[in-house]
N, C-alpha and C positions, 0 to 999 in steps of 0.2 A: 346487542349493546355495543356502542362503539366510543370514545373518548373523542372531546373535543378540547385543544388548547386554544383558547375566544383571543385571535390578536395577540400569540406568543411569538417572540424575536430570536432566534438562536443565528450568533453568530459564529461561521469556523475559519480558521487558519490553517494555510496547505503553502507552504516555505517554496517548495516544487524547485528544487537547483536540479536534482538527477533523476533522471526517469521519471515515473508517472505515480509510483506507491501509495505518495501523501494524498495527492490529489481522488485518488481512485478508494483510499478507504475514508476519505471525508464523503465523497460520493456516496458512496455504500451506508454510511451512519445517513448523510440527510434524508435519502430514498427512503427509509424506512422510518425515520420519524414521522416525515409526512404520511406516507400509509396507515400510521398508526396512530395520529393525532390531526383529526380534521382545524383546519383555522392554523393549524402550525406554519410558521414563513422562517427558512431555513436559506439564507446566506453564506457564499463560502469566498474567502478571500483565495486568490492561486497565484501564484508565481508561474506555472506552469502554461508553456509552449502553447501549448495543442488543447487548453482548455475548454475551448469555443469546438472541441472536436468531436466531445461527446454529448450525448442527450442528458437532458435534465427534465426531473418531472415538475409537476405544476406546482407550485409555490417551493422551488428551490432553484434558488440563481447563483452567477458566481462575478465576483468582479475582479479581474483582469488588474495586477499590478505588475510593473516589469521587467522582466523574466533574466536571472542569474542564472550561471549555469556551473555548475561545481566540475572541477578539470579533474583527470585519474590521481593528481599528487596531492587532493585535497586542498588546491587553492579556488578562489572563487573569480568569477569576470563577468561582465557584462556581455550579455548573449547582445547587443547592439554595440559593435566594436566602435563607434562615433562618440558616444558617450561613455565615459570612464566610470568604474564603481562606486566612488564616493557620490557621484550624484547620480546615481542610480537607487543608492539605497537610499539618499533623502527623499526623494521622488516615494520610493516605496513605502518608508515611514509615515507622510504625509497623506497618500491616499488612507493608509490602515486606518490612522487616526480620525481621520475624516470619514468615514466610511461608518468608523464607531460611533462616532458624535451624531452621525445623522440618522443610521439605522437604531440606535440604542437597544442591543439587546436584552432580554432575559439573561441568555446564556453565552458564555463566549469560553466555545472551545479550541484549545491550539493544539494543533497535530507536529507533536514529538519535539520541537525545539523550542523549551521553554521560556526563554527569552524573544523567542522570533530568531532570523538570520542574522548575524552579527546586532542580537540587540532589538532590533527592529519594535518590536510587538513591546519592550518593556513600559514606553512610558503611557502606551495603548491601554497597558494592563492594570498600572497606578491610577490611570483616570478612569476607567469602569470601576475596578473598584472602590472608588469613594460615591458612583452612582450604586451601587448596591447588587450589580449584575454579578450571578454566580460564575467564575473561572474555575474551568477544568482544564488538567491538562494530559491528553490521549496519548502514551507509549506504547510502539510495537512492543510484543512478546519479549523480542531482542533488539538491545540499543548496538552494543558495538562490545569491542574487548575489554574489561573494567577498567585496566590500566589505563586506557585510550581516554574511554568515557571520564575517567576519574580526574586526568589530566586535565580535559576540556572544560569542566564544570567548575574545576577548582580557580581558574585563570577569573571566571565570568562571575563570581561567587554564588553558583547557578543554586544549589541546594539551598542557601539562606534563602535565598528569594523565592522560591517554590514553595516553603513552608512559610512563610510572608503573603505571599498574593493569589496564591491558589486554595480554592475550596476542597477541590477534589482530585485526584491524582488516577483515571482510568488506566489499566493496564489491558492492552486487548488481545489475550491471551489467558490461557488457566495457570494457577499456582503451580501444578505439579508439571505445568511443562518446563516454564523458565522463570526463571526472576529477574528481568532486563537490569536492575539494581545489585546485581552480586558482586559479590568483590569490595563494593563500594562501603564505605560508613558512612549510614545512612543515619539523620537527627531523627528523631521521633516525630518533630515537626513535620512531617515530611513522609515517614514511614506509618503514620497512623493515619493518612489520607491515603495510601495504596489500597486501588478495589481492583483486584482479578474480576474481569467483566466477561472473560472470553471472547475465542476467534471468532470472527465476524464471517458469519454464513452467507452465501454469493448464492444468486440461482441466476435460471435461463430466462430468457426473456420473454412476458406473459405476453403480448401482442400477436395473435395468428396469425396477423399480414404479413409479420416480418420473412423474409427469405430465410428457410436455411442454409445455412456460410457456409455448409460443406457436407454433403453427402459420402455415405460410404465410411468404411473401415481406416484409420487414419492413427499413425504418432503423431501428435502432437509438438513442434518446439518451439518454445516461448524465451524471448530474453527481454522481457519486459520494454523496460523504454528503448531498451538498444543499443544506448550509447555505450556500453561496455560488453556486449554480447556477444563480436566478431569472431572472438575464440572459440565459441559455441558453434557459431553457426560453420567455420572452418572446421571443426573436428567433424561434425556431422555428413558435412558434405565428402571429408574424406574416409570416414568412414563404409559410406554406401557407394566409394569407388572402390573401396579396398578387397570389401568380402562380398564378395556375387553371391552369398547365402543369404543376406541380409534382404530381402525382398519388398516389405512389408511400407507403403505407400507413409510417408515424413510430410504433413503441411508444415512449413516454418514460417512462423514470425517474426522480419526484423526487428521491428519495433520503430516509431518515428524519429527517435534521436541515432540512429545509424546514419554515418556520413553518405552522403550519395554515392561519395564510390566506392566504399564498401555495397553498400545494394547495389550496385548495377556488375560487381566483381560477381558477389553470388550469385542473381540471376545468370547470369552468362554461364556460370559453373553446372548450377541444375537445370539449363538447358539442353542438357544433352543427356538428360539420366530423367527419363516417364515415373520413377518412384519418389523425384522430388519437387515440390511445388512450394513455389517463395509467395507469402503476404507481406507488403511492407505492414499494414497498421489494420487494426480491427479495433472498431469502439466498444465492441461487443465480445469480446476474451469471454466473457463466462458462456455463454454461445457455444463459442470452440472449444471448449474444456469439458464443457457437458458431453460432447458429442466425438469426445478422442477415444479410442483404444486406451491408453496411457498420454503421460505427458513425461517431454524429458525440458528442465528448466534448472534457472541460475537459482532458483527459492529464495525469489523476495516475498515479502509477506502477503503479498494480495495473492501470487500461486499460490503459496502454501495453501491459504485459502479454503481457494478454487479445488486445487487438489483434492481438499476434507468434502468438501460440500458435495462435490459429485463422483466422489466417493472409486478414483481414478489410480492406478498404478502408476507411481512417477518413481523415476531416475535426475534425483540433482548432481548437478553440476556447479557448486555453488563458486564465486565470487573471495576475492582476499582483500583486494585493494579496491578506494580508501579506506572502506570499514570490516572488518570482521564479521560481521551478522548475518552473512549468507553461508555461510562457514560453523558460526556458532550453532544457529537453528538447524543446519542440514543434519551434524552429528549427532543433535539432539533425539532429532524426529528418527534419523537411521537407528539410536540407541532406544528407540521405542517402537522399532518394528512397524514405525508410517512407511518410507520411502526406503530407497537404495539410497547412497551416495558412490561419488566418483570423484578423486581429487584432478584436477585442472590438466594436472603431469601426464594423467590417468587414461584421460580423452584425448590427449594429444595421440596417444602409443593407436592407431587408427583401427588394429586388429580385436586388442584389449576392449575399443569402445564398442567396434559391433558389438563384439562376445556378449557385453553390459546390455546395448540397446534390445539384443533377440532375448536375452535375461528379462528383460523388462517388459515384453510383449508377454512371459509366461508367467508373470507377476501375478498373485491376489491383490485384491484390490485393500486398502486400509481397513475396511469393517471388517475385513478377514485377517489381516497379518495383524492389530493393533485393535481388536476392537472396543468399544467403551469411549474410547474420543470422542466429546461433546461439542456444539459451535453456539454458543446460549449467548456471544457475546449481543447481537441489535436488542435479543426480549432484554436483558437486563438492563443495556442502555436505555431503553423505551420505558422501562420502568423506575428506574434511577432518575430518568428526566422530571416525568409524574410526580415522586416523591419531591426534587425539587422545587419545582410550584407548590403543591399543597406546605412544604415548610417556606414558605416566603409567605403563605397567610393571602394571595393575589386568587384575584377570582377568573386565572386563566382555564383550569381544569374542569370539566364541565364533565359528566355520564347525559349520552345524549340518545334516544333509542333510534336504531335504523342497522 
C-alpha cells in the first residue's frame, strides 16, 4: 500500500545568505515527501548561489530569487555588486509573492527565519493565510545564543507574529537534545505549536550508475559552504606537515563559497603532500560521508546529520562568528558522547590537532559511544503532512494499492 496526495501543493522557503544548510535540508524534507506521497509537487524558493547545482527528483523544483550573501560581521549585501540591497530585496519580495499567488499551496513552509530576510516572506505569509493555506515554520535543533536570538526577535516583534500566522512550529531535532527556544520567554501562542519532529536522516545515493566519489580508506573534511571554512582547512593542512605520524589519507572539501584564492592557496599547499586531496564542491556530501573513515567538520546541521545517519566518528571544530550554533550543538552533542570537540584556539596549536585527528581515527563510532540516538525526523514529517490534509477535510489524501 502506498499513499497518494491527488494535485497537492507544498510550498518552501530557503533565505540561502551563508552556505548551503537551509537550501540542503529543505532539499532533504521535499525528496522524501515525494517518495512518500505519489501526486505530491513540492516547490522550493532559494536564495542560494549554486541552487541549480544539485539534482532534484521528479515533481520538486526550485525557483531561483536573488542571492544575498551574509559578510562574517553579520551585515548583509548583494552578492551582484551593480545592484544595491534595497532593490534587491524588492526584487526578492516580489518573485516570493508571485510565485505564491501562482503556485497556491497547500502548504507553505519557511526554513528558520520566520519573517523571511529582513521581512521578506511577512506579507507572503498574511496573504496565504487568508487563502487557507497551512504555515509551518522549520527550526534547526539550534538557532543561536538566547541573548542574540532574543535580541533579534524582539526588534522584528518576531514571537507575536509566529503565534499570529503560523499553524505549526517544526523543530528538526529531539527534545532531549536542545530546545532552539531556551533562554527565551516564550507566549504559549507560540510555545503550544512547538513539535520536536527529529534530526532529519540523510542516506547514499540509490542510483547504481552513479560513480563512486571516492574509493578506499579516507578522513573525511567538510566546511560546508566554505565561506567561513579557511581556518579549517589551514589547521589541517598544517597539521599533516607538522606530525609525520599522522598518515592516514584527508579528502577535503572546500566548499563553493571559498574565495578562489583561498582554493587555489590550498591546492598548491597539498600538492606536495600524496595524504592530502582537495575537492572544491560535491553535490553529493552524503556520498562522501557514507564512505569516510570518520569526518572532521565545523557541525552545521546537515553534518551533524550526516554524521548520525552513517553512523561516522567525527571530530568538530565548530564555528563562533556570526552565530553561536556551531558552538552550542558541538558542546552539546560532546556532552552526549556523539562527537569530540576541539576549540578553534585548539586546531590552530598544529601538534595538539594531530594528537585529536589520530584520536579520532580510533574513535567508536555514535551507536557505540551514545547509543539510543534516533533520526524519526522525514517519518514524522511525512506523517504530520498526511494528518494535515485529512484535517482540512480536502480529498488530496488517497490509500492507493501498488
Amino acid at each position: 500500500m502506498s499513499k497518494r496526495l491527488g494535485n497537492a501543493r507544498i510550498l518552501m522557503y530557503s533565505h540561502d545568505t551563508f552556505g548551503l544548510g537551509h537550501l540542503r535540508r529543505c532539499r532533504t524534507i521535499a525528496h522524501s515527501l515525494v517518495e512518500d506521497y505519489r501526486g505530491l509537487n513540492v516547490l522550493i524558493i532559494s536564495g542560494a548561489t549554486i541552487a541549480g547545482a544539485f539534482d532534484y527528483r521528479a515533481r520538486v523544483d526550485f525557483v531561483k530569487i536573488p542571492s544575498v550573501i551574509k559578510l562574517r560581521n553579520g551585515e548583509y549585501t548583494s552578492m551582484d555588486q551593480h545592484i544595491d540591497l534595497h532593490e534587491t530585496m524588492k526584487m526578492r519580495q516580489s518573485i516570493i509573492r508571485h510565485t505564491a499567488e501562482t503556485f497556491e499551496p497547500d502548504i507553505f513552509i519557511i526554513d528558520k527565519e520566520p519573517l523571511g530576510l529582513r521581512g521578506e516572506v511577512e506579507d507572503t505569509l498574511v496573504y496565504l493565510k487568508t487563502k487557507g493555506t497551512t504555515l509551518i515554520l522549520g527550526l534547526r535543533d539550534v538557532m543561536d545564543a538566547p541573548h542574540l536570538l532574543e535580541a533579534e526577535w524582539k526588534r522584528n516583534d518576531v514571537l507575536r507574529k509566529i503565534g499570529a500566522l503560523y499553524d505549526d512550529v517544526w523543530i528538526y531535532g529531539p527534545p532531549d537534545f536542545y530546545d532552539p527556544l531556551t533562554g527565551i520567554e516564550i507566549p504559549q501562542s507560540v510555545r503550544s505549536k512547538m513539535n520536536f519532529v527529529g534530526f532529519l536522516q540523510r542516506n547514499a545515493s540509490k542510483d547504481a550508475t552513479m560513480p563512486n566519489p571516492q574509493k578506499g580508506d579516507y578522513l573525511l573534511v567538510t566546511t560546508g559552504g566554505g565561506g567561513d571554512g579557511a581556518d579549517l582547512v589551514r589547521d589541517v593542512i598544517a597539521a599533516y606537515d607538522t606530525d609525520p605520524t599522522l598518515t592516514h589519507k584527508a579528502v577535503i572539501v572546500l566548499g563553493p563559497y571559498m574565495s578562489a584564492d583561498l582554493r587555489n592557496r590550498f591546492k598548491e599547499a597539498c600538492d606536495a603532500n600524496p595524504l592530502l586531496e582537495i575537492i572544491e564542491f560535491d553535490n553529493r556530501m552524503e556520498d562522501r560521508i557514507a564512505g569516510a573513515k570518520a569526518v572532521l567538520a565545523m557541525g552545521g546541521y546537515n553534518t551533524y546529520c550526516e554524521i548520525l545517519s552513517f553512523d561516522k566518528p567525527a571530530l568538530i571544530v565548530p564555528r563562533t562568528q556570526p552565530r553561536e550554533e556551531q558552538l552550542i550543538r558541538a558542546t552539546r552533542a560532546s556532552e552526549l558522547g556523539l562527537v569530540s570537540m576541539l576549540s578553534a584556539e585548539e586546531s590552530a596549536d598544529s601538534l595538539k590537532f594531530a594528537s585529536a585527528i589520530k584520536a579520532l581515527l580510533k574513535r567508536d563510532p555514535p551507536s557505540i559511544s551514545a547509543p539510543g540516538m534516533q533520526l524519526e525526523g522525514l517519518p514524522n514529517i511525512s506523517r504530520i503532512v498526511a494528518e494535515w490534509f485529512r484535517r482540512k477535510g480536502e480529498n488530496h489524501l488517497q490509500i492507493v494499492q501498488g
